[in-house]
N, C-alpha and C positions, 0 to 999 in steps of 0.2 A: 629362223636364220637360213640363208643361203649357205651354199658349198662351193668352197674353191677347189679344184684340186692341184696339187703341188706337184711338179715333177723337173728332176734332175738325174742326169744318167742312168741309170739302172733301177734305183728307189725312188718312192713315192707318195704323199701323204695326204692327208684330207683337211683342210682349214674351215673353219667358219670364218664369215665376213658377214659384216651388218648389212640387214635387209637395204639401208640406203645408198649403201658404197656404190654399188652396181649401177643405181639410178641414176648418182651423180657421174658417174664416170661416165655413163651412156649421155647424161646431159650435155658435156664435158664435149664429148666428142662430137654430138649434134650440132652445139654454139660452134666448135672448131670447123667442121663442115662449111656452115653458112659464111663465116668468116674468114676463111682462110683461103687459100691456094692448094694444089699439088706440091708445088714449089716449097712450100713454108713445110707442109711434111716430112722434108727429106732434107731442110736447112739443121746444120747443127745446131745444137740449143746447148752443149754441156760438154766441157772439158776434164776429164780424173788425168789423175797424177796417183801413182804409187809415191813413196813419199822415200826411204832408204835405197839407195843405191839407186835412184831412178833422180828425183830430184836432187841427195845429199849424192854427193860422189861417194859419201862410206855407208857404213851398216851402224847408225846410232844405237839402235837397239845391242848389239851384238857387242860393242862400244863399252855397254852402261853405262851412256852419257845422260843422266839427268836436265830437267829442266834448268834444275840451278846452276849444272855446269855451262849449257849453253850459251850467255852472254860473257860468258869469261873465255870463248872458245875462238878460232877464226873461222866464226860461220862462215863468212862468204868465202872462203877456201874450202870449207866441209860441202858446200854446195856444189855440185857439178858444174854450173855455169850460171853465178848468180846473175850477170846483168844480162845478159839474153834470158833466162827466166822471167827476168822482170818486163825486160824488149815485151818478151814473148805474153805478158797477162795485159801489159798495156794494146797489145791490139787484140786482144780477148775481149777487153773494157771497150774499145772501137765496134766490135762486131756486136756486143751486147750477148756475149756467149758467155753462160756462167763456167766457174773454175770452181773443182773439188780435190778433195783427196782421199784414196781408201786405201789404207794403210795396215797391217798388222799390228802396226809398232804402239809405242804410247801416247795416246793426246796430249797430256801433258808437254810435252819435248819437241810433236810437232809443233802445235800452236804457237811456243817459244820461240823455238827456227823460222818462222815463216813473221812472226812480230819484229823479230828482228832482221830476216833478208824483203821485208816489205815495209811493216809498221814503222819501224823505224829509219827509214832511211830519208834523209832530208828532200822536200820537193817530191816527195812520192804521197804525197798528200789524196788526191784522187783515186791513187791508184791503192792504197791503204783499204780507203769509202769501199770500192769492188769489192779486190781478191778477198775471199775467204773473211770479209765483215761479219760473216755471222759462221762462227768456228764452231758450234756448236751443231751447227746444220751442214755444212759444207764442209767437213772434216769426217769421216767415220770410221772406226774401230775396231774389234772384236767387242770391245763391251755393248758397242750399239748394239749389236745383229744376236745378242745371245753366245756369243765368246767370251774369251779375258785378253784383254791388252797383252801387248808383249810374246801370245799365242798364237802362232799360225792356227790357219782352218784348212779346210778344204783347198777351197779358190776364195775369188773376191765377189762372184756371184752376187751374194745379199746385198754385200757394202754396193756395190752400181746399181743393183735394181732398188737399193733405198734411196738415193742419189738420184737417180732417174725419174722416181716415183715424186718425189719432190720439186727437183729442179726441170724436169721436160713436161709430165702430166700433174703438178703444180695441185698435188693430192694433198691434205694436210696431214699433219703429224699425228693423230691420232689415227688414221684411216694406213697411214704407213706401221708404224708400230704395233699395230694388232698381228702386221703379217714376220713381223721380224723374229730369229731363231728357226725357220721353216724353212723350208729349199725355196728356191725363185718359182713361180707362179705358170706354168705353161700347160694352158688348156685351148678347148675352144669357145671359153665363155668370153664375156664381152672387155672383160677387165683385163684377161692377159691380151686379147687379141692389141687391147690399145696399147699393153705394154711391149709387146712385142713391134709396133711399130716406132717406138719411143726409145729402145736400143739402136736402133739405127739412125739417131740423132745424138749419138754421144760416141765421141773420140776418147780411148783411156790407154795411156801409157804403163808401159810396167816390163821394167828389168827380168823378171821371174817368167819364162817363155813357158809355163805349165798353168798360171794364171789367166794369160794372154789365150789361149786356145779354150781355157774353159769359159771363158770373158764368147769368146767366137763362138763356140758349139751350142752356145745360150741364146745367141743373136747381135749380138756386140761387134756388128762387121768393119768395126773402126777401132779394132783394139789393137795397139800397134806395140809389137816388142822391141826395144829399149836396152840393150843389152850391155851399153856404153855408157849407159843415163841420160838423161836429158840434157843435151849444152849443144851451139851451137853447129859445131860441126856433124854430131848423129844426127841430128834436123838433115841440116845439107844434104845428108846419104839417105835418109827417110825419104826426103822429099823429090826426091827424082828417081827412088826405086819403089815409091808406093804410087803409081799415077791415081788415086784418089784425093789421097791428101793433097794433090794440086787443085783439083776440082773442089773441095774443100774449104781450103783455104789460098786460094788465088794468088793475093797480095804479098802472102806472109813472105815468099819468096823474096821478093823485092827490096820489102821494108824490114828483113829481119835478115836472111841467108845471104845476103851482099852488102849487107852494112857491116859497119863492126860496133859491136855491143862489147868490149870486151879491153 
């Protein structure tokens, strides 16, 4: 077996990975070479969402709101800015940029909020098929990464780099999972280098400005703090005090920050 080695701020630790991981990942990036552009390098591939106080305007967790409380609740009041949310994943679904969530909180209760500020709402039929169709994957945890639900960690570190690992370098789940409960991955072998350039194709939002920096000091140079949650007017202020996110996302201006969703 190979060795990866882990490192995050000050500590540091040693992994195995299977003798193939490396081959395919170097494959990976060989096939991507031949087909691809510069340009496709540096296009966004993946959107995260912190989920409380970032999406929800409150703290569900802190709440003890339940799953079963939530359809008796007014979600789309508990939501920051549900129909510019929604604005906002339908031209997510336009760009072909996937959408996640890494969250502290409990899966249970998101996946509920999000069935109901998506799944359910009439004529959001397509946009259902996208956001977050596969909650199991596009939703992560503490329980994912070697946490417990409901428990803060560190930072969100793992939850993006499992995210990432799946939805930008399109690694399988077994190949991700072997590395989860470990710090994030940064060497100079061939697996972080590709991951390290796969951070730089994901934008992630998040209320908590001690997440956001640890999101950054990782390589996460699109992690933007949120401090107001997600709804359409912190956009507005985002987007003309962040000149990337105009580079970014171009249109969204347009078809999102001067319409009204709301």
């Amino acid at each position: 077996q190979k060795l990866l080695l882990l490192h995050q701020s000050n500590s540091c630790c040693v992994l195995p990975i299977k003798n193939n991981t490396l081959q395919k990942m170097r494959t990976s990036s060989h096939h991507h070479d031949e087909n691809t552009n510069d340009d496709d390098d540096e296009r966004i591939k993946l959107v995260v969402w912190d989920f409380d106080m970032t999406i929800l305007r409150i703290h569900s967790f802190a709440k003890r709101i339940s799953a079963l409380d939530v359809p008796r609740r007014d979600y789309e009041r508990d939501c920051a800015d549900a129909n510019f949310f929604r604005a906002f994943l339908r031209e997510m679904k336009q760009k072909s940029i996937k959408v996640a969530i890494a969250s502290f909180g409990k899966r249970e209760v998101i996946e509920t909020y999000l069935k109901c500020l998506v799944d359910g709402k009439k004529g959001d039929e397509d946009l259902a098929e996208y956001a977050f169709n596969e909650k199991k994957k596009s939703i992560v945890t503490p329980n994912d990464v070697g946490g417990t639900d409901g428990c803060s960690m560190k930072d969100k570190s793992r939850m993006l780099d499992a995210l990432t690992k799946r939805y930008v370098l399109s690694m399988n789940e077994e190949d991700i999972s072997s590395a989860q409960g470990e710090d994030p991955v940064e060497s100079s072998s061939a697996a972080s280098s590709l991951l390290g350039k796969a951070r730089k194709q994901v934008v992630f939002f998040d209320d908590d400005e001690d997440n956001v920096n640890a999101a950054k000091k990782l390589g996460y140079a699109y992690a933007v703090h949120t401090p107001n949650a997600f709804e359409r007017e912190s956009w507005r202020e985002l987007y003309w005090k962040i000149p990337k996110l105009r580079e970014l996302f171009p249109e969204v201006d347009e078809n999102l920050t001067h319409s009204k969703t709301r």
